[in-house]
N, C-alpha and C positions, 0 to 999 in steps of 0.2 A: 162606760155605758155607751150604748150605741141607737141614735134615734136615727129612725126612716121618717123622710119626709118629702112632701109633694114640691114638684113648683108651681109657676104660678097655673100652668094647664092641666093642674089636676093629676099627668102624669107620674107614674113613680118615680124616688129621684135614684132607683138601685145603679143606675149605672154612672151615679156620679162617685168621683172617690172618697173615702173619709179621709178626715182630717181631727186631728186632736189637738184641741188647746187647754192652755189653763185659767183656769174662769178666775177672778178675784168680784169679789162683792162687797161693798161698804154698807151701812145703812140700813134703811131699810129693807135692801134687798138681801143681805148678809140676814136680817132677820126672817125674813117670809123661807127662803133655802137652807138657815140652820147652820149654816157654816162658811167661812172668810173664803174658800179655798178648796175649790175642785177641777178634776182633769173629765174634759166634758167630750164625745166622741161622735163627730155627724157627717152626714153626704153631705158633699156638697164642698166648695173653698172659701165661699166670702162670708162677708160678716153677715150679709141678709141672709142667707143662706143658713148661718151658727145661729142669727135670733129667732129666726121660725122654728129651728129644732128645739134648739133652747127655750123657748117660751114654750112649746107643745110640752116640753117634760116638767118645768117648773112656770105656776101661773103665776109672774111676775111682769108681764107685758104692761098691763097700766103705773107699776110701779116707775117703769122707765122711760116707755116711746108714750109721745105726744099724738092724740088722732087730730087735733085742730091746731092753729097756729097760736089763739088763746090758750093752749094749756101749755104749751113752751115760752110763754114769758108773764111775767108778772109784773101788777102795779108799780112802779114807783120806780122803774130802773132807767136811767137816764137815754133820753135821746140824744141821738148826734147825728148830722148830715154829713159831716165827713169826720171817719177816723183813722187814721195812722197807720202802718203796717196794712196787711191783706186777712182780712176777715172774708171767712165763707161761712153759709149758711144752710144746711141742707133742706130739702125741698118739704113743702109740708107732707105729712103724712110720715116724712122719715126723719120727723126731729124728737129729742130727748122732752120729757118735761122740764118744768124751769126747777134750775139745780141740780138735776137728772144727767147725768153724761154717760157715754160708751166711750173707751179708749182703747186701742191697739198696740201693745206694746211701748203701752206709756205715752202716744197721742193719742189726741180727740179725734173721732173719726171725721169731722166735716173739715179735718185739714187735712186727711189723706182722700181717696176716692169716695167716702160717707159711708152706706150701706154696700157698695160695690167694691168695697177693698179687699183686697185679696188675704187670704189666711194659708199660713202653711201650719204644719206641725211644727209643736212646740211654740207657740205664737202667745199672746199672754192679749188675754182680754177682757178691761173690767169695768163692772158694770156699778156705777157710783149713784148712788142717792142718798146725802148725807143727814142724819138727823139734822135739824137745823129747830134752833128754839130762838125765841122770841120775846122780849122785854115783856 
């Protein structure tokens, strides 16, 4: 399938190139699309680029991105002032909900370039929100 989609000035993105990847979905978003496992085809190269076509075709957007920085984390999860290794964080507005993740070829996107990472063909991109149950 082939979505057309704007960027951010409205203009059309036709003379950007497609690109085809293959979507993997856990969760609840494997529930809301109906299936683990689709080859998804859009203008454009990056990931922000795949989630705005990709959310234009399937309404899964609140299932995954975060619009505040409250709804990417949750009560109870430990703070810390300094941790170990190199953690990054993508900027608000372009973070997962809590438990919610985007990964590229088996990384999490805020350890590659985040929403700015590059996508070629054949590229495997998946979009995780796992049921999670509760005592």
């Amino acid at each position: 399938m082939t979505t057309n989609v704007s960027d951010a000035t409205g203009e059309s993105s036709q003379g950007l190139p497609q690109t085809t990847v293959e979507v993997g979905c856990t969760g609840h978003v494997r529930s809301e699309i109906g299936t683990h496992q689709l080859e998804f085809t859009f203008r454009g190269e990056t990931l922000r680029q795949f989630l705005d076509a990709f959310f234009d075709e399937y309404d899964v957007r609140d299932l995954v991105m975060a619009q505040r920085e409250s709804e990417a984390t949750t009560p109870g999860w430990v703070s810390a002032d300094s941790l170990p290794g190199t953690w990054r964080k993508n900027p608000e507005g372009e973070q997962t909900r809590a438990y919610a993740r985007v990964l590229v070829n088996g990384r999490f996107n805020e350890l590659l370039d985040g929403l700015d990472t590059h996508l070629e063909d054949g590229d495997r991109v998946a979009l995780v929100y796992p049921f999670i149950f509760c005592c």
